[in-house]
C-alpha positions in Angstrom: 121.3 83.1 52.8 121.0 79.7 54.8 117.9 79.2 56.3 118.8 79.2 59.7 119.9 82.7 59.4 116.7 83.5 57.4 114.6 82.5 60.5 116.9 84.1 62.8 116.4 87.0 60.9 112.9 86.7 61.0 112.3 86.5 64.8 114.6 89.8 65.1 112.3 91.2 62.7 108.9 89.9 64.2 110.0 91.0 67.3 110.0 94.9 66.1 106.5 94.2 64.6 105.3 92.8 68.4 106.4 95.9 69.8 104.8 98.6 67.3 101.8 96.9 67.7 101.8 97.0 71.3 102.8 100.4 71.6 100.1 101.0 68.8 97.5 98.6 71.2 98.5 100.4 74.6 97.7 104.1 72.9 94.1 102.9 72.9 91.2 104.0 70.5 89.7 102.6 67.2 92.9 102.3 65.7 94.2 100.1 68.8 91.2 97.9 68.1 91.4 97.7 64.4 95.1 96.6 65.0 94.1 94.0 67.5 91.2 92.7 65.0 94.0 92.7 62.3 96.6 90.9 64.0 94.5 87.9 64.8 92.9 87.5 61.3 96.4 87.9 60.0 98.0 85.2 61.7 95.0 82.5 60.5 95.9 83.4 57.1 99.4 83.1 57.2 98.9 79.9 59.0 96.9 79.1 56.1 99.4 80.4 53.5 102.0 78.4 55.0 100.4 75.5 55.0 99.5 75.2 51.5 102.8 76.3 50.2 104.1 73.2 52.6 101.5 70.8 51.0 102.3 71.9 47.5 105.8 71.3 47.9 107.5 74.3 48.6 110.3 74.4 50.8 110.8 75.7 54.4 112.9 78.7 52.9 109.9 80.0 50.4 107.8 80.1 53.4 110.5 82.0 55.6 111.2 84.2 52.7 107.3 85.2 52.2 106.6 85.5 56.1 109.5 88.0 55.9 107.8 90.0 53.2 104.7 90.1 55.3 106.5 91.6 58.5 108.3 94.0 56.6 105.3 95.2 55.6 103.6 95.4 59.3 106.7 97.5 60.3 106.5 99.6 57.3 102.9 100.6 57.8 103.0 100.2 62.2 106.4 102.6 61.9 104.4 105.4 59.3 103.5 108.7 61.3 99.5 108.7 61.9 98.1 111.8 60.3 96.5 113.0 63.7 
């Protein structure tokens, strides 16, 4: 896949995670806090993660491709059924 359609891809995807964590914020509780907490921390170490893969040579695609695997993970667990 080229890897202007990767990022496209990737903004349609991140845009799903914004709004199951908002939703997930707006309910309110611990679990809205712990999410707000996570979401911070988690974008310092991807910054991070990128970063590094950047200055050890990887390309723009490898980064794409792994920031991918990270918000497909975010809406797997956001999109899960809480066991309340």
């Amino acid at each position: 896949m080229k890897t202007w359609l990767d990022a496209a891809t990737l903004g349609i995807e991140m845009q799903r995670v914004v709004a199951l964590r908002l939703m997930k914020i707006a309910a309110g509780g611990p679990a809205a806090q712990v999410e707000a907490s996570r979401m911070v921390t988690e974008k310092a170490a991807a910054f991070a993660e990128a970063a590094t893969m950047l200055a050890l040579g990887g390309s723009s695609k490898k980064v794409i491709r792994r920031y991918r695997s990270h918000v497909r993970a975010n809406a797997r667990r956001l999109s899960r059924r809480s066991k309340a």
